[in-house]
N, C-alpha and C positions, 0 to 999 in steps of 0.2 A: 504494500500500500504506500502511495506514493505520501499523503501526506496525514497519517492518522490522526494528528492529533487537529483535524480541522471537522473532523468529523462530532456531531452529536455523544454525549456520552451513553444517552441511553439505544442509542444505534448498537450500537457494537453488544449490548448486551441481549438484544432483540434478536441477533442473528448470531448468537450464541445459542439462545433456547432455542433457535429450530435446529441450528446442525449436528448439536452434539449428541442428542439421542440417536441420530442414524452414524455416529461413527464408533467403531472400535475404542478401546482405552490409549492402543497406544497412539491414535491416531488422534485424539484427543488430547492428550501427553504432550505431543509435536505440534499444535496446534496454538496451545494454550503457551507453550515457552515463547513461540516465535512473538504472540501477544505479548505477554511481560517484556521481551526486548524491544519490541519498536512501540509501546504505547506509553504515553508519560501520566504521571502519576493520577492525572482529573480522572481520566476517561478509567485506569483501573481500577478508581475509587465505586465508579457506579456497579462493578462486576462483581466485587471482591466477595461483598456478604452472597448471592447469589453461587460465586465457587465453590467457596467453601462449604455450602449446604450442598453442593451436589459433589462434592469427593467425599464427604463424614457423612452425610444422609441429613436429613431433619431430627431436630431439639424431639419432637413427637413420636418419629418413629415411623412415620410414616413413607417419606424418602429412604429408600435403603444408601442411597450415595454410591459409591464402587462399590463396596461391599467389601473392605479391606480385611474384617476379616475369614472371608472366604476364599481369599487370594490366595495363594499357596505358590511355592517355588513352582514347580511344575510348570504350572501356568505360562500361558507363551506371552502374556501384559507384564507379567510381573517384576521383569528388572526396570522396566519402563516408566512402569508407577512408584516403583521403588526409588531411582532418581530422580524422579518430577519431584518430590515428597519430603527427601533426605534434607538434612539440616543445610546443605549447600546448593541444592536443587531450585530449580526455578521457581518453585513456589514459595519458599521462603524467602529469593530475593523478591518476589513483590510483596511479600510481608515490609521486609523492612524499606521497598520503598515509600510504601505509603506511611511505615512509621516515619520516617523522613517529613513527613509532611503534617503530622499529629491530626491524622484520620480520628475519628469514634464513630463505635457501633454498639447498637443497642442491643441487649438477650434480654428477654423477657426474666423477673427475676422469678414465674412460673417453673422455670429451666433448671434454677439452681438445686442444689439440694435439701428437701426437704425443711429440716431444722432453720437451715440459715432463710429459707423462701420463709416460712413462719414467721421466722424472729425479725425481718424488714415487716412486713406487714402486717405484724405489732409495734414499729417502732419502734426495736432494739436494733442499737448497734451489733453488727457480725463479728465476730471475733477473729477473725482475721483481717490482717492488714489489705489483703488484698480485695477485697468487699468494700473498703472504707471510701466517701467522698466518691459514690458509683454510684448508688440508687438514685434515679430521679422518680422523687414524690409528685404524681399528679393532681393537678388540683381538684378539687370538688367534683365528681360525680363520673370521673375518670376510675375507669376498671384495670387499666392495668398497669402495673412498674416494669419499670426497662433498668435495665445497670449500663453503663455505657464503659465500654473497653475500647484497648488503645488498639491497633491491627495483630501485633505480637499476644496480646491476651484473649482475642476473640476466636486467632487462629488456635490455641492450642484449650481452649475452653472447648472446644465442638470437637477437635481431637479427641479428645479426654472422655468427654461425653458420648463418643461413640462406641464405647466399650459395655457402658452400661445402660445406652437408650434399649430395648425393645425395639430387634427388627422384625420382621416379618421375611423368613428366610427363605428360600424354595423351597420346595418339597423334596425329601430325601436330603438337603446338606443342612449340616449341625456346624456352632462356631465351636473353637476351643483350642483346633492346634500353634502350638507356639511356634509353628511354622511359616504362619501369614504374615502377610504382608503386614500388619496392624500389628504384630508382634516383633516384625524386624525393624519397624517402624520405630515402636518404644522402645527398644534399643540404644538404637543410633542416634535417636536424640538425648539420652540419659549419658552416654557416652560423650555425645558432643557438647553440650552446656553443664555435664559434672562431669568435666574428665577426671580421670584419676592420677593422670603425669600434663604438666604442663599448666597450661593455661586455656581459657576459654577463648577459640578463633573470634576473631573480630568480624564486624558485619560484612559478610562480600560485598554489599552496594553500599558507596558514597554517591553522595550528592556534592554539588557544587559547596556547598556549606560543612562537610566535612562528614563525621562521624555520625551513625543513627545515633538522635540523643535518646537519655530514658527519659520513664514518663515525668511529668510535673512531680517535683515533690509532694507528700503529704502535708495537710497541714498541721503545725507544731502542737497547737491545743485539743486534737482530735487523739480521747484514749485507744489505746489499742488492746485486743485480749491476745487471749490464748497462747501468752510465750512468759508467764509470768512476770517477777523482776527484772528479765533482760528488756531491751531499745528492740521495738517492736519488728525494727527493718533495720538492723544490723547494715545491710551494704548500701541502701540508701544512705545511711549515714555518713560511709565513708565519700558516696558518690559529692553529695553537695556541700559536705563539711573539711575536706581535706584542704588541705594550702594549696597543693597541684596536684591540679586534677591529671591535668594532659601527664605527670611524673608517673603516670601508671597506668595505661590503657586499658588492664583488664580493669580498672574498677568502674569507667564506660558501659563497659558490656554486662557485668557482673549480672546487674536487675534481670535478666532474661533466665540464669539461670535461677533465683530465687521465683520467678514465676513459675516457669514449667513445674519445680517442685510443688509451690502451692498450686497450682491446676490441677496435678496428679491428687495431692494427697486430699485438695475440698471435694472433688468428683469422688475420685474411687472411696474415700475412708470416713468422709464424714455424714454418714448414715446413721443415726441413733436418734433414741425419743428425745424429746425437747429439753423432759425436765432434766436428762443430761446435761443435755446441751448448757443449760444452765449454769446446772452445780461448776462447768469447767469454766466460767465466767471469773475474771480475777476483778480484787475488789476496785484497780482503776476502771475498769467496765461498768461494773456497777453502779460505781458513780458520776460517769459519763451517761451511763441511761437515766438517771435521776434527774440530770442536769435535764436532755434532753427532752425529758417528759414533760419537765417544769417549761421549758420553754414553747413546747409544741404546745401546752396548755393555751396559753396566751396569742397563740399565733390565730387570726379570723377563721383562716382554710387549713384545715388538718387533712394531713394524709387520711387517704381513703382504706377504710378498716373492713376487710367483708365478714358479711352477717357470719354472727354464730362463730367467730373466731373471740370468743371471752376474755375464755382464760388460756396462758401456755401448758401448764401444767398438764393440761386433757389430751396433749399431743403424743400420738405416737405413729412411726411412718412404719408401714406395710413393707418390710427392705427384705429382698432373700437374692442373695449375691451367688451368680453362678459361678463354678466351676471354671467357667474364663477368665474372667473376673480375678477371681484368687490366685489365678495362674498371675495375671499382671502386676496381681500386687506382689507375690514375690518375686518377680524378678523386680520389681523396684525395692524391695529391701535390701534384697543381695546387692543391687549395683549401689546404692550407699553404702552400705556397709566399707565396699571395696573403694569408695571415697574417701569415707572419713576415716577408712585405715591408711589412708596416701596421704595424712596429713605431715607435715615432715617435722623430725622428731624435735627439734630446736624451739617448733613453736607450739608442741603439743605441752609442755612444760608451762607457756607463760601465763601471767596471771591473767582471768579475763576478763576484769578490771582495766588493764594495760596492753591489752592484745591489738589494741587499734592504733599504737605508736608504732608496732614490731612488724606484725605478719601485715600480707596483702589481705584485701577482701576475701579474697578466692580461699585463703588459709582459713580464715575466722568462718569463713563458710564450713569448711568441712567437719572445724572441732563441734559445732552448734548443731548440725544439721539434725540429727537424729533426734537428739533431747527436745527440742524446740519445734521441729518441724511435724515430727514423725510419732512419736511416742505417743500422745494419748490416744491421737484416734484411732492409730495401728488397731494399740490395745481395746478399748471400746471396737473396733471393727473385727477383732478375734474372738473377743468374750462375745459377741453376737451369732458368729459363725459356731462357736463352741455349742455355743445352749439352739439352735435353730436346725441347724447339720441334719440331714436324715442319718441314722444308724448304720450305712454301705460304705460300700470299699471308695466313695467319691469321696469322702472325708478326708484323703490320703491328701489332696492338694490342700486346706484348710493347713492339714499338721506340718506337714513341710515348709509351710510357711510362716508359721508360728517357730518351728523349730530351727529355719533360716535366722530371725530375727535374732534368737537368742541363744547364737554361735557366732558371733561375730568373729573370732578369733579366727576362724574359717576361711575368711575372707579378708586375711592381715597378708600384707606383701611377703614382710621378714618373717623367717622363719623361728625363729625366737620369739615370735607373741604366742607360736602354736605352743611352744613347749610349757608354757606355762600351766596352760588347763590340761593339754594332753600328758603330761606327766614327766615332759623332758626335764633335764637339769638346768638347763638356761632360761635364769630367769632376768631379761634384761629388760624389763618394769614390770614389778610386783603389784602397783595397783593399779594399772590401765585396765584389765577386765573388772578388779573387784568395784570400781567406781561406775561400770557399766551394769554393772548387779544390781547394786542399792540404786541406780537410776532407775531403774525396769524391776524391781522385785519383784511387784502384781503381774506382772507379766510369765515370769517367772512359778510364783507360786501358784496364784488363784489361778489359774488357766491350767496348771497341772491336777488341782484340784478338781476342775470342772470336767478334766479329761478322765481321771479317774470313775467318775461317778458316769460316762460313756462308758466307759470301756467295761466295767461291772454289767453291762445292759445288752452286749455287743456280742454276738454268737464271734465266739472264739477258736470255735472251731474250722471258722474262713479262714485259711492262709491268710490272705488278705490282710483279714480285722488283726490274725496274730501278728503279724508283720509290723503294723502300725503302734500296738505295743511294746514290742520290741525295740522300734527304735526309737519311743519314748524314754523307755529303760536305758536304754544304751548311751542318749546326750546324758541326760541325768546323775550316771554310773561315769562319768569322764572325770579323771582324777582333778583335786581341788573344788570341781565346780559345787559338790553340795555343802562344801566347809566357805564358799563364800556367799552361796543364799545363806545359810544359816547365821554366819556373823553378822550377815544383813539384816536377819531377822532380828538379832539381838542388838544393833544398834537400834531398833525402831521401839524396842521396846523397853529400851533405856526410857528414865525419867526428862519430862522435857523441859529444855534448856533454858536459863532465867532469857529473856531480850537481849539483855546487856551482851551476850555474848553471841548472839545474831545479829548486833547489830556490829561487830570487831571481827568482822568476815572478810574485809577489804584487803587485807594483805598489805596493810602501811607498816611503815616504819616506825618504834615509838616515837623516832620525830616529828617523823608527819601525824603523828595524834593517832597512833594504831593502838592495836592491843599488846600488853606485855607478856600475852600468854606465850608460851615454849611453841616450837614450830610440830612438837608432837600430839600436844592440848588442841590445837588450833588444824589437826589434820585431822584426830576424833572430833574434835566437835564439825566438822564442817562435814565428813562420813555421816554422823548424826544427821544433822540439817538434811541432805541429802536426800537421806532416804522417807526422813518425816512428810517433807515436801512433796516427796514423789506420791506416798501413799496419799496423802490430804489431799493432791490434787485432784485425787481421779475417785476418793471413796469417800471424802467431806473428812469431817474434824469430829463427828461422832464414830467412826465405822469401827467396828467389831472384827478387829482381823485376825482371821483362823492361821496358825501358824503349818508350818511345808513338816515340821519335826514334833508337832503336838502332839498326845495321846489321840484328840479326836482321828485326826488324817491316820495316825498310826493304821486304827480299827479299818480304817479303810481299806488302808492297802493291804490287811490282814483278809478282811472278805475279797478282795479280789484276786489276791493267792490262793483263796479256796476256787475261786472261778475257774482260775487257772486248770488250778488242778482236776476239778471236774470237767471243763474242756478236753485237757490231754485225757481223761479216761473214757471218753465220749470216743474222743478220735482212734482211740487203740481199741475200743470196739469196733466202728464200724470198718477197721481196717483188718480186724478178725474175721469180721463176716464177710466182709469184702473174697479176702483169703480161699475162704471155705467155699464159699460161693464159686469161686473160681474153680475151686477141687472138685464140686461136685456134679461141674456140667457134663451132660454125656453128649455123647456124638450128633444125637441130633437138636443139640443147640440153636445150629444157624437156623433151623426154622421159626424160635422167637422172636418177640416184638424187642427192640431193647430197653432192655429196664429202666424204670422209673423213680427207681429207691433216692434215698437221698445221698448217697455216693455222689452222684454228679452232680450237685449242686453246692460242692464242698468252694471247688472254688473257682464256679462258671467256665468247666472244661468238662469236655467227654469220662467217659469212664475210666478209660485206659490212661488215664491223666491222676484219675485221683486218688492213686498210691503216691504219685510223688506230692501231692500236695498235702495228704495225711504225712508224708515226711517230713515236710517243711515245715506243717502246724507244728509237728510235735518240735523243730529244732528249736522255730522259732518263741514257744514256750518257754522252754528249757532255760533259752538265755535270757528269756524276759523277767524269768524268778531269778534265776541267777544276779541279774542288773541288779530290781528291787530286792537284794539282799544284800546288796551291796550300797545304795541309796540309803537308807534305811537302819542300818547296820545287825541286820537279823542274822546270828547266827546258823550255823550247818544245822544244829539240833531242833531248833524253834521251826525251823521248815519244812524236815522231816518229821516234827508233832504235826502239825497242820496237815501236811500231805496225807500222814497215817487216819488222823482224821477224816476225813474225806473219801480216803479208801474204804474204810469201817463202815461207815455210814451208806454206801452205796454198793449193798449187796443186790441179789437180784430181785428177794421182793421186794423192794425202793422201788426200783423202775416201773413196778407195775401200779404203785400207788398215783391218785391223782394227786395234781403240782395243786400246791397251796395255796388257798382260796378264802375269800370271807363270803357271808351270803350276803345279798343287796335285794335291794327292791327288785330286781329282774333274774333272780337267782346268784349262780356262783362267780364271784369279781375276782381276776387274780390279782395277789399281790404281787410286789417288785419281786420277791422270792420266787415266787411259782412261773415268772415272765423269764427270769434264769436258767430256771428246770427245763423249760419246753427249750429256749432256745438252746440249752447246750444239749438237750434229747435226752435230760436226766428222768423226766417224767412227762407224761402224756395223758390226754383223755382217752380212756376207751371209747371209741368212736364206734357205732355199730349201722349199719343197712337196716333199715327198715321198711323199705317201702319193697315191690314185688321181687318176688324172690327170679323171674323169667329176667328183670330189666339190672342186676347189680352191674356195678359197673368192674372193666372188665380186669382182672387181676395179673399181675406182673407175670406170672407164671403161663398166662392161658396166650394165644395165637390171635393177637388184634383183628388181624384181617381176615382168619378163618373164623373166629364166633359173629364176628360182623356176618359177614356175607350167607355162613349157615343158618344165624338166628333170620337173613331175611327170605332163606325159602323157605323154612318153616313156616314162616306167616305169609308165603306166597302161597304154599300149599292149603295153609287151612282156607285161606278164602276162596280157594276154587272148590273147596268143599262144599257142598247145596244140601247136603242130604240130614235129616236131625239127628244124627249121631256122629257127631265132627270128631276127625281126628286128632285125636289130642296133639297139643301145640307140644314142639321136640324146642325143649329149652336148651339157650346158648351151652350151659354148664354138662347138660348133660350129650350135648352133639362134642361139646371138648372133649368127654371122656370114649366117647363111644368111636371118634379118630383117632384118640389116644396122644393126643396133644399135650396131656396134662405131664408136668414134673415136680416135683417133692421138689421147690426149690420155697418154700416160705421161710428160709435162713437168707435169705439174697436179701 
């Protein structure tokens, strides 16, 4: 085009919606770069919101978009959309040209998540910074709020959101492989705006004025929540506060990486009831919504409040997070993790207090990120997974991502941060993990408590489900790790510390007016603090906290040793019968239906499969007692009473009795007891036929297809019968017997 930018803006966008639905992606792809390079910034300002809904799909769900995550390598689009996409790709340089030019766009604040939609439309501040001085309140009689974003936050707000809208997928394809395009996606951008070497690239597009700048400051009298004590926006701080700016380029670019992260972490994690929501409110919030209130009081036109929105308290949002979902969120654990272990060791030490004379942004980013960014909602967004989860083997992604979380060590470069939890002798910092403990305890403890009272519930005799025990047992059983939840546990519940010495946490010099306490007073107390803080924040200033090493949890993990153990005896039945079953087929076998029993459903494979999966249960067992006797510190002998126990107790007339039961209004109710019996197969109802004795259905032993087809000339011949003495009807069971179909196999 010889001169685009003479053309109409809404031209270009008219003849965009007719052509792109009849082209390919990649043809589309090639299409849309050649646009960002010859159109200036007016004309792709009219296109942009319009793109972007049609690569991510629609806020509703209604537009699928590409469909990124159905993409898959395979695919013949797929490197195509994959560079269009990439943090260097065409699409992101008209992000940042139109940042260039300080575009806004409106999302409905309908879009956002639940709590934080709530709390704008009650006129509470959001607690996060990045919410803040966005809402625009309509006047009087106006139904809807818009937040208005800069291009860089609108693009990766509908990103973000496309993981968790509701599409409406073809028929026959499922999302979830970490293979798509949407997963290599999340990737390469958590890579490129949090690297873990180096620094964050700078904008590929200049403009004549230099650098994409960030957005407008905050303003200074505007509270901010959810990061407690610390400066709400750490690298805004550095961006507009430093002597020289230009002295440091990444602290230019910085802002984009503190976006993506909060994009990720308000989309995917901030799902929970309101009155949470709440309780994580720190007291500047609080009294910034007070201020607020008072002022909106007095104001003629108040924001517009919809009916039947009261009270908050009454809130609770409808959230059940797929299986995809969990997938994304851990791979964004991991990849922090693997951040703020690149923090370099020089500046991991200094105070942070002071950390804004010494390190770059980029530094102060990494020591911060978890604690501040990441921590509560994670936790809130795992304790909901934990208690919500259906009882299957899909749980597996939930655990591993919980269990991600709380191995950071995992994910430390040197190998020296491993030995310390892993049991090496090198220990070259002794509190770098134990400070990551008392940060996260509740993470730690209550979430293993919640997992217990599953796993007590969870047929154990799936590989599967055994597996996922096991390797709870097994982080748990890593040497050091339970002696520094426990000291954790014991700092918290030390006596709480007068003020005076919360308030001589700054780490002055007695010249500078510090504290004269010892630097070893002053590393307990500040461990204390720590982990007080942590628990208060997330469980209030009354909460009741069940300890990881109590009597009560003990009893716990004592019943679910017994599970255990009735699982393993479960599975070494039906692997006897199994055995036997095998011994006593005769030759004419092949003409069977194949069985039905519950063998094959050990662990969703064929038959011939589940010997080895009864092996696995039993190994997997084994060392899961083995762990929690090690956890725990239950002697050889306390395990073999329990075991023997168990054994004792589950002779053969046990099995025949029914599972434990109380009577109710509608008859017999089981209890949690009798819901363990059935599923680990310790006991059952007698269940008996009662209805025609011609129609039973048909038994594992008998010939499917020959009682079918005989029982139906049987009844083809009586009907051709006329005469008043009908032939007696020849029943399924006894045509079995009289072709001799039948086999002695009621052991199978």
């Amino acid at each position: 085009m010889a001169a685009p930018s003479l053309q109409h803006p809404g031209f270009l966008l008219a003849n965009l919606k007719v052509d792109s639905p009849n082209k390919t992606l990649a043809q589309r792809c090639q299409d849309l770069t050649k646009i960002i390079e010859d159109y200036h910034a007016k004309e792709l300002h009219a296109i942009f919101s319009w793109l972007v809904e049609s690569v991510f799909g629609s806020l509703d769900g209604i537009l699928g978009g590409w469909n990124l995550r159905l993409l898959h390598s395979r695919c013949s689009d797929f490197a195509l959309v994959v560079d269009f996409l990439k943090p260097s790709g065409s699409m992101m340089k008209l992000v940042y040209k139109l940042q260039a030019e300080e575009y806004k766009y409106e999302v409905p604040v309908n879009y956002l998540p639940a709590p934080v939609k709530t709390s704008i439309q009650e006129g509470v501040l959001p607690d996060c910074p990045l919410f803040h001085n966005r809402p625009h309140f309509p006047m009087s009689g106006m139904l809807t709020l818009n937040m208005a974003l800069n291009p860089f936050e609108f693009f990766m707000f509908y990103f973000a959101s496309c993981l968790i809208t509701p599409k409406s997928l073809p028929v026959g394809q499922h999302g979830g492989s970490t293979d798509s395009a949407y997963f290599v996606l999340v990737d390469m951008y958590l890579k490129y705006f949090l690297p873990t070497e180096g620094s964050v690239p700078p904008s590929p597009f200049s403009d004549n004025r230099g650098s994409v700048s960030a957005p407008t400051p905050r303003s200074s009298n505007i509270s901010l929540a959810g990061y407690g004590l610390h400066s709400p926006s750490l690298l805004k701080h550095h961006i507009f506060h430093q002597p020289s700016v230009n002295a440091d380029p990444a602290a230019q670019e910085i802002w984009r990486s503190e976006t993506l992260l909060q994009m990720f972490v308000e989309v995917w994690l901030h799902h929970y009831s309101l009155e949470m929501y709440q309780k994580l409110q720190s007291p500047q919030v609080k009294l910034a919504l007070l201020q607020y209130r008072l002022s909106m009081s007095s104001m003629p036109c108040q924001p517009h409040i919809p009916p039947g929105s009261g009270t908050l308290h009454t809130y609770q949002e409808p959230f059940s997070p797929s299986e995809e979902h969990v997938l994304a969120v851990r791979l964004l654990v991991k990849h922090l993790h693997a951040f703020s272990s690149s923090l370099k060791p020089q500046q991991a030490s200094v105070s942070p207090t002071h950390s804004h004379t010494h390190a770059s942004p980029l530094e102060e980013f990494k020591r911060v990120v978890l604690q501040r960014f990441v921590q509560q909602k994670l936790f809130l967004f795992l304790q909901h997974c934990f208690g919500h989860w259906p009882l299957d083997a899909s749980f597996r992604a939930v655990l591993e991502t919980w269990l991600s979380f709380i191995q950071p060590w995992r994910y430390a470069d040197d190998k020296t941060a491993h030995m310390q939890v892993d049991g090496g002798s090198g220990r070259s910092d002794p509190e770098r993990w134990e400070s990551f403990v008392q940060e996260n305890l509740l993470v730690y403890t209550k979430l293993f408590q919640v997992f217990l009272n599953r796993a007590v519930r969870m047929d154990l005799v799936n590989a599967k489900n055994a597996l996922m025990l096991f390797r709870v047992a097994k982080v748990f059983s890593q040497p050091h790790l339970a002696d520094m939840i426990h000291k954790a546990e014991q700092l918290f519940l030390e006596p709480e510390l007068v003020p005076h010495h919360r308030q001589q946490r700054g780490y002055l010099t007695p010249g500078q007016g510090g504290s004269f306490l010892s630097s070893r007073q002053r590393t307990a107390t500040d461990a204390v603090f720590r982990v007080k803080s942590h628990v208060y924040a997330l469980e209030g200033q009354d909460c009741q906290y069940k300890q990881m090493f109590g009597s009560e949890l003990r009893a716990v993990v004592v019943k679910l040793i017994q599970v255990v153990a009735q699982a393993r005896q479960t599975a070494k039945r039906i692997s006897d019968r199994s055995s036997q079953a095998a011994a006593s087929k005769s030759f004419l076998s092949w003409l069977t239906a194949p069985s039905s029993d519950s063998n094959n459903g050990l662990c969703g494979v064929e038959s011939d499969d589940s010997t080895e999966c009864l092996r696995k249960t039993h190994e997997f067992l084994d060392r899961a007692l083995e762990n929690l006797c090690t956890i725990f510190k239950l002697n050889q002998g306390q395990l073999t009473q329990l075991m023997a126990n168990v054994t004792s107790s589950q002779d053969d007339g046990e099995s025949k009795q029914l599972p434990d039961c109380v009577v109710g209004e509608r008859g017999l109710v089981l209890t949690d007891l009798g819901r363990i019996q059935i599923i680990n197969g310790l006991r059952r109802f007698d269940i008996q036929y009662q209805g025609d004795p011609e129609l039973q259905p048909i038994r594992s032993y008998e010939n499917a297809l020959l009682v079918r087809f005989l029982y139906r000339m049987s009844s083809l011949l009586n009907d051709q019968v006329k005469c008043h003495t009908e032939v007696p009807s020849l029943g399924r069971r006894a045509i079995a017997r009289l072709t001799g179909l039948v086999w002695s196999a009621s052991s199978v």
